[in-house]
Structure formats: structure tokens, C-alpha cells
N, CA, C and O atoms as a Tripos MOL2 file, in Angstrom:
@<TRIPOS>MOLECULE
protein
  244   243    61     0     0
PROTEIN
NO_CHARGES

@<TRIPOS>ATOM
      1 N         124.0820   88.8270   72.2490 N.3       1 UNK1
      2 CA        122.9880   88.0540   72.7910 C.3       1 UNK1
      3 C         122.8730   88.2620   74.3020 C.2       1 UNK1
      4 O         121.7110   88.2140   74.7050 O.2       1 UNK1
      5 N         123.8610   88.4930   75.2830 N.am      2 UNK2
      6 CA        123.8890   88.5600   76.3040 C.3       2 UNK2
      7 C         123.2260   90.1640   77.0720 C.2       2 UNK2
      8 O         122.5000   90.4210   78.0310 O.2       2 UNK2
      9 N         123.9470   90.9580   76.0360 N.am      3 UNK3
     10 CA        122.7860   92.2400   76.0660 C.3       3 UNK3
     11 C         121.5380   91.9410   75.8880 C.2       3 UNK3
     12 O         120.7920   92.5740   76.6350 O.2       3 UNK3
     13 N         120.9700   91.1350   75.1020 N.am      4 UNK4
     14 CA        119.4430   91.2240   74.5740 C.3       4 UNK4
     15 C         118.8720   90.1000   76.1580 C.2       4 UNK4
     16 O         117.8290   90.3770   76.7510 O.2       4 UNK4
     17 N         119.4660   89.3100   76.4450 N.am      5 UNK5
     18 CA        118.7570   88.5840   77.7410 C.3       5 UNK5
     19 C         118.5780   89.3920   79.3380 C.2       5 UNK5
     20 O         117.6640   89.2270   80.1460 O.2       5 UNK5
     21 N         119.5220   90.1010   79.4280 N.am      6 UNK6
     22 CA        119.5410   91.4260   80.1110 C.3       6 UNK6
     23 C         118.4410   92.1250   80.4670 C.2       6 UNK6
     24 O         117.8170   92.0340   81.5240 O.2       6 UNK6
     25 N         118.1890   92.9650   79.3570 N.am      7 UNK7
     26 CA        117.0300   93.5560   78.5650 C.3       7 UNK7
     27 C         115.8120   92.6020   79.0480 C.2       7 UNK7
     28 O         115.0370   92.9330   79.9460 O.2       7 UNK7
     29 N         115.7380   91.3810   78.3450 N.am      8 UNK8
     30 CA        114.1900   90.9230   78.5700 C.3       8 UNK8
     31 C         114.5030   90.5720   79.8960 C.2       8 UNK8
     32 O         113.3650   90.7190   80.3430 O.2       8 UNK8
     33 N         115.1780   90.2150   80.8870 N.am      9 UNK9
     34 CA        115.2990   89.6170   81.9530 C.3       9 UNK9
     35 C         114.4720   91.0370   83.1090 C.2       9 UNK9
     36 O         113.6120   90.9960   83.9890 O.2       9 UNK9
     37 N         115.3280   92.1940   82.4690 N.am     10 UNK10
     38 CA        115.0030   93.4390   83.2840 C.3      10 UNK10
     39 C         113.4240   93.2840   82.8310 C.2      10 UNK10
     40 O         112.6810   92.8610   83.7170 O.2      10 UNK10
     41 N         112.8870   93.5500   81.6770 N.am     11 UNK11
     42 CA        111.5980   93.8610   81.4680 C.3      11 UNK11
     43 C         110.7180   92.9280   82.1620 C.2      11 UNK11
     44 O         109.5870   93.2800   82.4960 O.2      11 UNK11
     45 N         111.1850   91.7140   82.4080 N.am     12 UNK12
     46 CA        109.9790   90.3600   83.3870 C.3      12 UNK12
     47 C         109.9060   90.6870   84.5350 C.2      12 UNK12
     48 O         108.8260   90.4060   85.0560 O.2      12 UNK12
     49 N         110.8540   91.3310   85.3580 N.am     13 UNK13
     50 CA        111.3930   90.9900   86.2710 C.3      13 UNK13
     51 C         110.7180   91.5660   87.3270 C.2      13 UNK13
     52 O         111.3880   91.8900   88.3070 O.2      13 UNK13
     53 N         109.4960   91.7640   87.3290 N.am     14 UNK14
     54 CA        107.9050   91.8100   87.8240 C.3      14 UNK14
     55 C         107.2540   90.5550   88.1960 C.2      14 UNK14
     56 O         106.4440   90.4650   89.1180 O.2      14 UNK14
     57 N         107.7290   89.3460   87.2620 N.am     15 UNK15
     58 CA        106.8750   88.2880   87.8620 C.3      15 UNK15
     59 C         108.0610   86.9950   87.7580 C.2      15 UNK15
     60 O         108.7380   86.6700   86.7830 O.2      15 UNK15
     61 N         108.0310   86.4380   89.0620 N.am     16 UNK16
     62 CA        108.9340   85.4550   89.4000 C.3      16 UNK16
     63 C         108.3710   84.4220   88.7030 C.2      16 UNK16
     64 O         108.8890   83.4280   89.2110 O.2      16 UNK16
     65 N         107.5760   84.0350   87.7920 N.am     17 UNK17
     66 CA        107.7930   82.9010   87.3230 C.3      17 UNK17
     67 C         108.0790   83.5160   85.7000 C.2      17 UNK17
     68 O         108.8940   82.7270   85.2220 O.2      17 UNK17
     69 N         107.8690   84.2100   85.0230 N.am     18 UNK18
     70 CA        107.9390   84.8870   83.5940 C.3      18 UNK18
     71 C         109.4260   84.8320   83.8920 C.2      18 UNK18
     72 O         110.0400   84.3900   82.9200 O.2      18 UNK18
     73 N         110.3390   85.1910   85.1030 N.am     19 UNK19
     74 CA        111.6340   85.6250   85.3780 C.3      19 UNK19
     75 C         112.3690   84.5560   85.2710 C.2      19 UNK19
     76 O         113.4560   84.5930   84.6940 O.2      19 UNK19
     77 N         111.8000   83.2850   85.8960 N.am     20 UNK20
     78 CA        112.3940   82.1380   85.9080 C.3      20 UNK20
     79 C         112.5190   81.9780   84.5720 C.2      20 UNK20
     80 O         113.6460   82.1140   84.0940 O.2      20 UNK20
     81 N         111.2910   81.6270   83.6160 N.am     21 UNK21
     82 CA        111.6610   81.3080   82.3630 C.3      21 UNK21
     83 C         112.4760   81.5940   81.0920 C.2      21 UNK21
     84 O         112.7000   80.9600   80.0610 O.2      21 UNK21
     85 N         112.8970   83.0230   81.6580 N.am     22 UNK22
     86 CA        113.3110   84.1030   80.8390 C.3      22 UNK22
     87 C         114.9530   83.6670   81.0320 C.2      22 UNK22
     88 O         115.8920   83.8250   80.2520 O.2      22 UNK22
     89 N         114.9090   83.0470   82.4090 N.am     23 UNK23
     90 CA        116.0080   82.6030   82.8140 C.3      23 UNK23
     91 C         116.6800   81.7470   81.7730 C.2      23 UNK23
     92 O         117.4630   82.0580   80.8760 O.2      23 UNK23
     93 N         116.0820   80.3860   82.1890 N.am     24 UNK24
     94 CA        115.3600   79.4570   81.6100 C.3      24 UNK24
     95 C         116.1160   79.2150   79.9470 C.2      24 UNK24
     96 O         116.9870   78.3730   79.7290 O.2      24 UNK24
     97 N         115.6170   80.0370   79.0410 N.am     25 UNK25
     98 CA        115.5220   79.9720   78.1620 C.3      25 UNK25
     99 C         116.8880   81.1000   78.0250 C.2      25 UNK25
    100 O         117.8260   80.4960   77.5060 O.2      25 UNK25
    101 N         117.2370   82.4940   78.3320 N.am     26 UNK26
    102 CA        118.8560   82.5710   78.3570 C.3      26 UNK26
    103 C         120.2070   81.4630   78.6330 C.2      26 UNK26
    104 O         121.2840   81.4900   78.0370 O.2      26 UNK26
    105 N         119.9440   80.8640   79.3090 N.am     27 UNK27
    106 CA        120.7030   79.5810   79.4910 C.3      27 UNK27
    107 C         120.7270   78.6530   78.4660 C.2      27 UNK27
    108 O         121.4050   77.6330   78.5880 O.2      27 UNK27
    109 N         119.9440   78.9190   77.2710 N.am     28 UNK28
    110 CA        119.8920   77.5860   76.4100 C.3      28 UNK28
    111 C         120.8490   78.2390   75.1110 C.2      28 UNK28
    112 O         121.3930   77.5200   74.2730 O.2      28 UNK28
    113 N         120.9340   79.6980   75.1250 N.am     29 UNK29
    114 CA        121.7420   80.5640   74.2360 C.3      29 UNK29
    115 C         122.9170   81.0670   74.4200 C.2      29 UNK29
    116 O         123.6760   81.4530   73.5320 O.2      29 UNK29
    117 N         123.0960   81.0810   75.4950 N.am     30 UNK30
    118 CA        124.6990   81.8750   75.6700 C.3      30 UNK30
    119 C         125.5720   80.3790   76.1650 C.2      30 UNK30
    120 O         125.2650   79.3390   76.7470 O.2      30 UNK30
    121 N         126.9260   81.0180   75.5030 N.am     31 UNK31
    122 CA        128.1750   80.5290   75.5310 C.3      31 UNK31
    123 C         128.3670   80.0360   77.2090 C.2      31 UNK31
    124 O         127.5520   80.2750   78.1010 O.2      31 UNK31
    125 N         129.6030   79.3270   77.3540 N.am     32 UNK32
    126 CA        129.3220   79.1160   78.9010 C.3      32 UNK32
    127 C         130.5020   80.6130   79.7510 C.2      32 UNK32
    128 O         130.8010   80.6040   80.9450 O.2      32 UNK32
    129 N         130.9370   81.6660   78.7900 N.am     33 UNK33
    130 CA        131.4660   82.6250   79.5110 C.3      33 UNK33
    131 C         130.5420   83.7930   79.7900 C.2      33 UNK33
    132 O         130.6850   84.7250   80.5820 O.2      33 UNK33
    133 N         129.5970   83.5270   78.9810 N.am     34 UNK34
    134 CA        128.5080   84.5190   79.1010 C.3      34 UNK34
    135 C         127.4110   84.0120   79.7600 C.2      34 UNK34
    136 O         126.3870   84.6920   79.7030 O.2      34 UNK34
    137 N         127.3840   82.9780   80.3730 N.am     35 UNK35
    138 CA        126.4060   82.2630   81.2860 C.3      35 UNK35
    139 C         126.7050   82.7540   82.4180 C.2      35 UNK35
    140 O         125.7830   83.0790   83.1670 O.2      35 UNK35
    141 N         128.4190   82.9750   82.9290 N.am     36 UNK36
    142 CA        129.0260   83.1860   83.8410 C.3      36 UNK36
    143 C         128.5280   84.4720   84.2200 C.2      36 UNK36
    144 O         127.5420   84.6460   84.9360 O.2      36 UNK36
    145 N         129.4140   85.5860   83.5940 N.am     37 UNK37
    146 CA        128.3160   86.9340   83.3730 C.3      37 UNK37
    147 C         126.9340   87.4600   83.6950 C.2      37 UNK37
    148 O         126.5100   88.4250   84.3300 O.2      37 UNK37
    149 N         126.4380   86.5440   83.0730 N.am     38 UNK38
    150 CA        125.0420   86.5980   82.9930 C.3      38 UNK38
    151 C         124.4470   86.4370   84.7150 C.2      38 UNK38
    152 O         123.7470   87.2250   85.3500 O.2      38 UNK38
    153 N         125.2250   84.6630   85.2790 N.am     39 UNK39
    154 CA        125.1250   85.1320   86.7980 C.3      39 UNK39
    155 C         125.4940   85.7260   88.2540 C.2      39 UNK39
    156 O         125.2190   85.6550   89.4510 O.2      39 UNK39
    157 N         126.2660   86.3280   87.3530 N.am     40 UNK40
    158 CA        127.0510   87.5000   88.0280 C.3      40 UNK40
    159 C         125.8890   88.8700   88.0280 C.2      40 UNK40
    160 O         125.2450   89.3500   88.9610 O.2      40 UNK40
    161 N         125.9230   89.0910   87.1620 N.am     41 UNK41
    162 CA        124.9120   90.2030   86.6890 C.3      41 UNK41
    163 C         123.6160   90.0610   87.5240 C.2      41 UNK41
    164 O         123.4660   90.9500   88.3620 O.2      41 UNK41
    165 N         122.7100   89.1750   87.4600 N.am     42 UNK42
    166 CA        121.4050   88.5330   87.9380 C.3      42 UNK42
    167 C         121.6190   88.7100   89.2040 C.2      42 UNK42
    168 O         120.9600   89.5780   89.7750 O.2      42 UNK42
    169 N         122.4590   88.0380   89.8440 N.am     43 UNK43
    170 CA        123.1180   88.0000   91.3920 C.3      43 UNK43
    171 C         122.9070   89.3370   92.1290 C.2      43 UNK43
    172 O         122.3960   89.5480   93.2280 O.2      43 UNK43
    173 N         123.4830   90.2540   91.1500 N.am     44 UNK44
    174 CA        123.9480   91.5650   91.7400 C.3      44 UNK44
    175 C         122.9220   92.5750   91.0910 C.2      44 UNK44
    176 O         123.1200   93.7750   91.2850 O.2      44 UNK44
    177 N         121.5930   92.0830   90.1620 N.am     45 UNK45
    178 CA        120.6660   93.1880   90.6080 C.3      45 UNK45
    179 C         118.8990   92.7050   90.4490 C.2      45 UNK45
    180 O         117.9440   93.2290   89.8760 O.2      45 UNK45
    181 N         119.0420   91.6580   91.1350 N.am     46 UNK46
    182 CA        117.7920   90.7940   91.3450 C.3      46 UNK46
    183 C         118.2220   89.8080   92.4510 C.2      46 UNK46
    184 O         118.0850   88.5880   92.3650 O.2      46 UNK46
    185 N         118.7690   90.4830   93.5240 N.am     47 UNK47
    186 CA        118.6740   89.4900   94.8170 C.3      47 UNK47
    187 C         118.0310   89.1010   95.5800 C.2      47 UNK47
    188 O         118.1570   88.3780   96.5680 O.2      47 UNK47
    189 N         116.8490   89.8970   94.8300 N.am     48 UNK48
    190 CA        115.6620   89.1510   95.9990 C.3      48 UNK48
    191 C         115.1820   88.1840   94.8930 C.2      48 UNK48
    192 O         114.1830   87.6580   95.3860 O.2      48 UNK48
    193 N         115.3500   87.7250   93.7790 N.am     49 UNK49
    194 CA        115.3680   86.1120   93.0840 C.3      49 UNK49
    195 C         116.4140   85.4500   93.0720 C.2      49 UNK49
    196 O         116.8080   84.8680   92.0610 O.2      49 UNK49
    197 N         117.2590   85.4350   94.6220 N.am     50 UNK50
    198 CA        118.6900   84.7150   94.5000 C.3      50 UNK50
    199 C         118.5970   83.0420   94.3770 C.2      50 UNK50
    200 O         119.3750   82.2580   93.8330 O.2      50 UNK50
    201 N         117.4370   82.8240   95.0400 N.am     51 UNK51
    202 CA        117.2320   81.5580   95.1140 C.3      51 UNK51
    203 C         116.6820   80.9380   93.6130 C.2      51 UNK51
    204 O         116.8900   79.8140   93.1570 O.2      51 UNK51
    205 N         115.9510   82.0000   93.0420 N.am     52 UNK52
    206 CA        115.6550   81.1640   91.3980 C.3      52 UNK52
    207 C         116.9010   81.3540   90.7410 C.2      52 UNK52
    208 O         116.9480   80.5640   89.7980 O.2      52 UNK52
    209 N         117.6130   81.8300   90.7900 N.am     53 UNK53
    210 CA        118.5770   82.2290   90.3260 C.3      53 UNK53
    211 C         120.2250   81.2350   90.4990 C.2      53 UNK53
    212 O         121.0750   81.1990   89.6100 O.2      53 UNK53
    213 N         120.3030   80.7350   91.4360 N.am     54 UNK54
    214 CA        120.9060   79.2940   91.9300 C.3      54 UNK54
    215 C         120.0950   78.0630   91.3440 C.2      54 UNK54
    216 O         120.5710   77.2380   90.5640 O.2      54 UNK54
    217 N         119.3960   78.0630   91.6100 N.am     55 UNK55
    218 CA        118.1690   76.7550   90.9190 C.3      55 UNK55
    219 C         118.7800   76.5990   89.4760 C.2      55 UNK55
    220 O         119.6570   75.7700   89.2340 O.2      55 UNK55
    221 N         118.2430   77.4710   88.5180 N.am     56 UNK56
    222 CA        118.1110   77.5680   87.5240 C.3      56 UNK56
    223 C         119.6480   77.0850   86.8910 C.2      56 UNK56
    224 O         119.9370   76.0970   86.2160 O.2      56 UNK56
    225 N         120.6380   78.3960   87.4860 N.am     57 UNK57
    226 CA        122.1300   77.9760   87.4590 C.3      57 UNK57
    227 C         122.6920   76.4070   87.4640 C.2      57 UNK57
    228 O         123.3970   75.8580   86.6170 O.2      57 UNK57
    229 N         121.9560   75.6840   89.1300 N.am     58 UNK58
    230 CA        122.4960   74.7290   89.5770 C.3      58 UNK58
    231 C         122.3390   73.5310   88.2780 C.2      58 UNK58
    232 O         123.1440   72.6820   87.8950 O.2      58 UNK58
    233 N         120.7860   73.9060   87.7450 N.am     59 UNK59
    234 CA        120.5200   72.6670   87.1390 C.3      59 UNK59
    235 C         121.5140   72.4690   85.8400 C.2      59 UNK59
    236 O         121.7520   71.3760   85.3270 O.2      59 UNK59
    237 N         121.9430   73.4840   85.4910 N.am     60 UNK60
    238 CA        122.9330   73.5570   84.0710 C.3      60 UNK60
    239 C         124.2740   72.4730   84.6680 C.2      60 UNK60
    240 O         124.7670   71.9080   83.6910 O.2      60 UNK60
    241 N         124.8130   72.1470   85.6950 N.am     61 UNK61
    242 CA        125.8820   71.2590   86.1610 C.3      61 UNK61
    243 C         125.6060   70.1110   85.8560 C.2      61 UNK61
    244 O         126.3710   69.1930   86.1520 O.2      61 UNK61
@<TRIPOS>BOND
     1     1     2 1
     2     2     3 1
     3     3     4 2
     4     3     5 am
     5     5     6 1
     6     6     7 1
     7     7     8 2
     8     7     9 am
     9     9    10 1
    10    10    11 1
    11    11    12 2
    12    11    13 am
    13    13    14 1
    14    14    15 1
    15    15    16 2
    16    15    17 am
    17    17    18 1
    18    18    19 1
    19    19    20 2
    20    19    21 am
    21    21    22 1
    22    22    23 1
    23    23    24 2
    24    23    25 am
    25    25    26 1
    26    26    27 1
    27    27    28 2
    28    27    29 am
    29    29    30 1
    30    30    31 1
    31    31    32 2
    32    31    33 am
    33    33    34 1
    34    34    35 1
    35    35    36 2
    36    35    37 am
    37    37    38 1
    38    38    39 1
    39    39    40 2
    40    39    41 am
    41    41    42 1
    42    42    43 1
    43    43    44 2
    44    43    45 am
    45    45    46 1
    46    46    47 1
    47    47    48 2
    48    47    49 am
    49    49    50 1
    50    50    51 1
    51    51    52 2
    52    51    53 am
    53    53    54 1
    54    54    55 1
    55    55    56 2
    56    55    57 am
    57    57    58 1
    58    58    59 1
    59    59    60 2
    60    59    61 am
    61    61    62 1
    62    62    63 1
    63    63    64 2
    64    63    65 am
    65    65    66 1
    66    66    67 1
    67    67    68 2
    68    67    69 am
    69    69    70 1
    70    70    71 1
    71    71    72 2
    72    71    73 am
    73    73    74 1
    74    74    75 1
    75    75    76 2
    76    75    77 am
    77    77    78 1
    78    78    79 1
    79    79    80 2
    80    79    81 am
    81    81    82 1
    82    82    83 1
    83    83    84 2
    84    83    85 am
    85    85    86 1
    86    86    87 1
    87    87    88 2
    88    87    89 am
    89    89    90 1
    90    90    91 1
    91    91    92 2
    92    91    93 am
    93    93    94 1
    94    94    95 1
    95    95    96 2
    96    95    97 am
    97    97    98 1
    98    98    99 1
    99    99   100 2
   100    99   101 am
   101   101   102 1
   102   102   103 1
   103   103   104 2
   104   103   105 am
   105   105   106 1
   106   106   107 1
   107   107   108 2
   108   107   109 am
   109   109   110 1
   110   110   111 1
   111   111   112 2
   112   111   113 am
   113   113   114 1
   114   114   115 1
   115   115   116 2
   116   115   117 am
   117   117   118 1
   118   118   119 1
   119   119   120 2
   120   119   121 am
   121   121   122 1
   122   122   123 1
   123   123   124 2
   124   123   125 am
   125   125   126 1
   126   126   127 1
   127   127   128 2
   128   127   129 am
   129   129   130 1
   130   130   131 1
   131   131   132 2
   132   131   133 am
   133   133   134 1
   134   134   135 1
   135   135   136 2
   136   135   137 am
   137   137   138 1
   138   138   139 1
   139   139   140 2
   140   139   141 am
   141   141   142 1
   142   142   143 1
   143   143   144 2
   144   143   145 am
   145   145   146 1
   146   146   147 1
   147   147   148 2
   148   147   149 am
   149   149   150 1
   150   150   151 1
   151   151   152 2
   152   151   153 am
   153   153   154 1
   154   154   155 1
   155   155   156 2
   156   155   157 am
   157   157   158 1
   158   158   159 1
   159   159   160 2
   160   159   161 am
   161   161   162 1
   162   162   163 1
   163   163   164 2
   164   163   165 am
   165   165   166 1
   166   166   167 1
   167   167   168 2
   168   167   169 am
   169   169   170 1
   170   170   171 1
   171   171   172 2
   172   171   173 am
   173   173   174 1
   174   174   175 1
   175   175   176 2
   176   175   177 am
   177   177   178 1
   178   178   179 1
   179   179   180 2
   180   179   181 am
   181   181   182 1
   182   182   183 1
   183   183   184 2
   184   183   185 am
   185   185   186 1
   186   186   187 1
   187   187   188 2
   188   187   189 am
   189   189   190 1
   190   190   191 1
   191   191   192 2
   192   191   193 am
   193   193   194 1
   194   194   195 1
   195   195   196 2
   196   195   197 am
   197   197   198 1
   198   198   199 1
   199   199   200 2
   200   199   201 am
   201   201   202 1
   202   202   203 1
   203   203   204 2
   204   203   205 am
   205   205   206 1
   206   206   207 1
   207   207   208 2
   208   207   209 am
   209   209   210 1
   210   210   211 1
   211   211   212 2
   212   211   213 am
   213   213   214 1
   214   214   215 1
   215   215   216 2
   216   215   217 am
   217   217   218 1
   218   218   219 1
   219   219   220 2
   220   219   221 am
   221   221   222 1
   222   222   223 1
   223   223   224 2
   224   223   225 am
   225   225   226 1
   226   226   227 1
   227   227   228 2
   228   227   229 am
   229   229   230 1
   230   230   231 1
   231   231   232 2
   232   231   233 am
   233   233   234 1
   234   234   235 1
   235   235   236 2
   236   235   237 am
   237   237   238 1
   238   238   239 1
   239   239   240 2
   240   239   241 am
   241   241   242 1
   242   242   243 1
   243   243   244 2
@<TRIPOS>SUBSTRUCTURE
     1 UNK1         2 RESIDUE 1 A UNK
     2 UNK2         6 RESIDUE 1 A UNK
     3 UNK3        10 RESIDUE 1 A UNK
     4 UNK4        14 RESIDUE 1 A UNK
     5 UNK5        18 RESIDUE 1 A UNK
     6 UNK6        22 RESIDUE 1 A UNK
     7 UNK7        26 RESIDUE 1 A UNK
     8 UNK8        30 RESIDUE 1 A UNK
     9 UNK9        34 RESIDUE 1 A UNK
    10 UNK10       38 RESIDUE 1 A UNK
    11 UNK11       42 RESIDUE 1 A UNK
    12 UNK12       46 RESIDUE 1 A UNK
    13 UNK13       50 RESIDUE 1 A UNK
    14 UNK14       54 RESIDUE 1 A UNK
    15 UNK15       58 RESIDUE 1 A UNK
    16 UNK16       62 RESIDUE 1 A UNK
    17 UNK17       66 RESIDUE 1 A UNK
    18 UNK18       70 RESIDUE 1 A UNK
    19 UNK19       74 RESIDUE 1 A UNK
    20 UNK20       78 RESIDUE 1 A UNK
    21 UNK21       82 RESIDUE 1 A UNK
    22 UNK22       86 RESIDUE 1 A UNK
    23 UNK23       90 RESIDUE 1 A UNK
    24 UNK24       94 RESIDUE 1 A UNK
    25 UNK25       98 RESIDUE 1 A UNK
    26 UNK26      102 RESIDUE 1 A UNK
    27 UNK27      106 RESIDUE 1 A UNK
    28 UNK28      110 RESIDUE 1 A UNK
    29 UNK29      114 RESIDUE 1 A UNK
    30 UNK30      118 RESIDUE 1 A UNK
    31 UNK31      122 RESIDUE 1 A UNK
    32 UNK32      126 RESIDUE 1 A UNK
    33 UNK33      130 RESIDUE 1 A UNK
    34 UNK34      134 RESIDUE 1 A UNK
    35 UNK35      138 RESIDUE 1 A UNK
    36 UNK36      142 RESIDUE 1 A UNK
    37 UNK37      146 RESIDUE 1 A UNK
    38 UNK38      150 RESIDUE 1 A UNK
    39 UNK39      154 RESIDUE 1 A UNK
    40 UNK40      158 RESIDUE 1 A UNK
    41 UNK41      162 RESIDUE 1 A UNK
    42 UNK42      166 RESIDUE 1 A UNK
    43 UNK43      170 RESIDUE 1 A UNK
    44 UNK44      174 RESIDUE 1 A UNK
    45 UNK45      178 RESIDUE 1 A UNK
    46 UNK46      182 RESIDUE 1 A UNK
    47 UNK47      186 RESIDUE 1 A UNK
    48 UNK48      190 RESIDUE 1 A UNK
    49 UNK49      194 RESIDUE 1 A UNK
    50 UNK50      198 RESIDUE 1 A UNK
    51 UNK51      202 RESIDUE 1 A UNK
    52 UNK52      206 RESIDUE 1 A UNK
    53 UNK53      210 RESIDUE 1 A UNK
    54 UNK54      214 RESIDUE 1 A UNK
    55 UNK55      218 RESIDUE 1 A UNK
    56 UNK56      222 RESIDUE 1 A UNK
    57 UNK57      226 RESIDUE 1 A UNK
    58 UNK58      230 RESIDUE 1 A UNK
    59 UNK59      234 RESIDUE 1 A UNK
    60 UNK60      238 RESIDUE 1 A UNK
    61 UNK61      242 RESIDUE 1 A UNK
């Protein structure tokens, strides 16, 4: 599953709000070690959405 959010995350990742949601909605499926991953990954190749990318994260706490 974490491959397949990847994937659609890369394919949005043209429009910051499709990106957010894509977010969004990966967060409601993966495990919490693959959440981890997941923002590790995001972090390190969509940094110019670092800030949706914390948001989105933060609100899962």
C-alpha cells in the first residue's frame, strides 16, 4: 500500500491541493511505520510542499 500512495502522490504532485488530499487520504491507510516512511519520503522529494506536508502530518498527533 505504501508503494501505491507513492505512485499517486508522485502523479498529483502538480497541484497542491489534489497533493494535499492525496495526502490526506494516505494517512487514513497506512500502518503508523509506514506513515513514518511515507514522511520521510515526501520530505525528501517534495520540499517545496514541506509545509503541507507538516500540516497534514501534525494533525494525525
Amino acid at each position: 500500500m505504501l508503494k501505491f500512495c507513492k505512485s499517486v502522490l508522485e502523479k498529483v504532485s502538480f497541484d497542491p491541493q489534489l497533493f494535499r488530499k492525496e495526502l490526506m487520504k494516505a494517512t487514513r491507510w497506512l500502518n503508523k511505520k509506514e506513515l513514518s516512511k511515507l514522511k520521510v519520503w515526501a520530505l525528501g522529494c517534495f520540499s517545496h510542499y514541506k509545509q503541507t506536508i507538516q500540516e497534514v502530518f501534525d494533525s494525525l498527533s
